[in-house]
N, C-alpha and C positions, 0 to 999 in steps of 0.2 A: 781325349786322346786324338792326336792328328796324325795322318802320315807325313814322313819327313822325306824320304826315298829309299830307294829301290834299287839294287846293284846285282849286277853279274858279276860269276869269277872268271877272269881270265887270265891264260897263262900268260898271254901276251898281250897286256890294255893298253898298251897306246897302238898298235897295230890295229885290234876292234878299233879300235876308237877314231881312226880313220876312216871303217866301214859306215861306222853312224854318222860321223860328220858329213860323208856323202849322200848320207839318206835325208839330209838336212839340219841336224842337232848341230847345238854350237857349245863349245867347252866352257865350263865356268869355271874352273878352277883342275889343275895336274900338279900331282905328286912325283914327280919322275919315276914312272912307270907302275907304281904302288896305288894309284885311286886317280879317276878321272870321273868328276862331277858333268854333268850338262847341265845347259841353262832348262828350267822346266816353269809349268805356270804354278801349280799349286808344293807340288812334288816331284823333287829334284831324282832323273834316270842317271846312276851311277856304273862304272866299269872297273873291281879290284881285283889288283894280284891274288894268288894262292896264300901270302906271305901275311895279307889285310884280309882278307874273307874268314868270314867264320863259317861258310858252305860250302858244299862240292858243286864244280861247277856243273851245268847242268843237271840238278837235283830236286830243282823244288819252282818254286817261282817263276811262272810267266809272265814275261811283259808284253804289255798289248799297245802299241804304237795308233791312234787314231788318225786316218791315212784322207786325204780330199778325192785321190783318183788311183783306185786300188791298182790300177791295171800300171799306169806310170810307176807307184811305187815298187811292184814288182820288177818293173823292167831294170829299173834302177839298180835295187836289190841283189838281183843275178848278176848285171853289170859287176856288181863289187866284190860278188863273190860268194851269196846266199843263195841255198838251193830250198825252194817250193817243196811242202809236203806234203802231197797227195793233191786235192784239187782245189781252188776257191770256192770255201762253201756259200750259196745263198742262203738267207734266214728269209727272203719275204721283207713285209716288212720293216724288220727290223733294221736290216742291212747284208754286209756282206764280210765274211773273214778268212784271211790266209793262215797258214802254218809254215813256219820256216823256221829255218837253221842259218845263223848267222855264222862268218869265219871260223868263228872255232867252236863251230857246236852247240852253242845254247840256243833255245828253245823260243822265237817268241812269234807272236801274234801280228798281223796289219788288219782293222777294222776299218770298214768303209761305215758308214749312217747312209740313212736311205734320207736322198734332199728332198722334203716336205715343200710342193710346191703352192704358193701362195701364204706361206709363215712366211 
């Protein structure tokens, strides 16, 4: 078994789907307004209407974004219209992760890695 992707419901996915594309993701494929794929490496981040979801949107599943400079993608982020929840936790470590609320709601993650100097 492989993962294939991963999707949000939104009421309104080409509107998110602008928010992501500002966060750098690029479209691989739209359904006029019913399912908007991204381009991904292994597994493809998806955006469907209420009409193509078999989920309630914000119910279940977070997506975790692995991010180069947590502090730019945040700025970014709020630019487009995500609000930060509670505070960037450090792990040590391991790294570093946000909580946010994307435009309409759902739930996802930005993970920094801690850059391992001399690898």
């Amino acid at each position: 078994m492989k993962l294939k992707h991963v999707y949000l419901t939104a009421p309104e996915p080409e509107a998110l789907a602008r928010f992501y594309e500002a966060l750098g993701l690029t479209i691989r494929f739209a359904d006029r307004g019913k399912w908007i794929q991204f381009v991904g490496d292994k597994a493809a981040f998806c955006l469907a209407s209420p009409a193509e979801s078999v989920s309630e949107q914000s119910r279940n599943a977070v997506v975790v974004f692995e991010v180069e400079d947590m502090d730019a993608a945040l700025e970014r982020a709020r630019a487009e219209g995500a609000e930060l929840v509670g505070e960037v936790r450090e792990m040590g470590a391991h790294g570093r992760v946000a909580h946010l609320k994307d435009p309409q709601r759902n739930t996802i993650q930005f993970f920094q890695a801690v850059v391992k100097k001399g690898v």
